[in-house]
C-alpha positions in Angstrom: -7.4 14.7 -7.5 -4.1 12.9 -7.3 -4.0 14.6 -3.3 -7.0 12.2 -2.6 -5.6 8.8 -4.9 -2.3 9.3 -2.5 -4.4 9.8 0.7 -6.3 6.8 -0.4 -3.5 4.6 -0.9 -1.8 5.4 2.1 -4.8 4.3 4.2 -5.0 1.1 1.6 -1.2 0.5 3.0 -1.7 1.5 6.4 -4.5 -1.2 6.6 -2.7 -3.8 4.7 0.2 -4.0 6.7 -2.3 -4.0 10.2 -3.8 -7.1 8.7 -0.4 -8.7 8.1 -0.1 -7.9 11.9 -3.6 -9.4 12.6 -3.0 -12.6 10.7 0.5 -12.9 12.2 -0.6 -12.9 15.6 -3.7 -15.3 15.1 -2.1 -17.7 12.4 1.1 -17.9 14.2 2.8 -17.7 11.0 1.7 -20.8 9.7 -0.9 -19.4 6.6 -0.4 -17.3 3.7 -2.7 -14.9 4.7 0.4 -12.9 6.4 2.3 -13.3 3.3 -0.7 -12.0 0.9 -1.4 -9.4 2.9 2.3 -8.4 2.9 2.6 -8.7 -0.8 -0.5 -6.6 -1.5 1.3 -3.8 0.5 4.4 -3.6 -1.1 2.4 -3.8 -4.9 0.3 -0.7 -3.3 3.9 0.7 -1.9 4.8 0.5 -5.9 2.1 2.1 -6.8 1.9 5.1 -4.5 5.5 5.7 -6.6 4.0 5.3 -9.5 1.1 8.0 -8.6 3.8 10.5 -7.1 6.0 10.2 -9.8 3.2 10.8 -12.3 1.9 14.0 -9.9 5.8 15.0 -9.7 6.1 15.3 -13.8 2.6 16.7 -14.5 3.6 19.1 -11.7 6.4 20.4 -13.6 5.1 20.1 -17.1 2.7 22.6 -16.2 
């Protein structure tokens, strides 16, 4: 289950920081939308350590 919620995330990441690109290059710089879409990737960064570190002590609880 927690294979699939990291899986998940990384793809959540992967396309968050490919729509900071998008909005870079057709904004020029000059919206937010790069800087939203850069934020939400580094709060879904967090979390994906959150979710390993959670798998990491159930893992050895176990």
């Amino acid at each position: 289950m927690i294979d699939i919620l990291i899986i998940l995330v990384l793809i959540a990441i992967i396309f968050s920081l490919g729509s900071g690109l998008y909005f870079l290059v057709k904004d020029g710089g000059k919206t937010d939308r790069t800087v939203m879409s850069l934020t939400f990737r580094v709060g879904l960064a967090v979390l994906l350590l959150i979710i390993l570190a959670f798998g990491f002590m159930s893992q050895n609880s176990a």
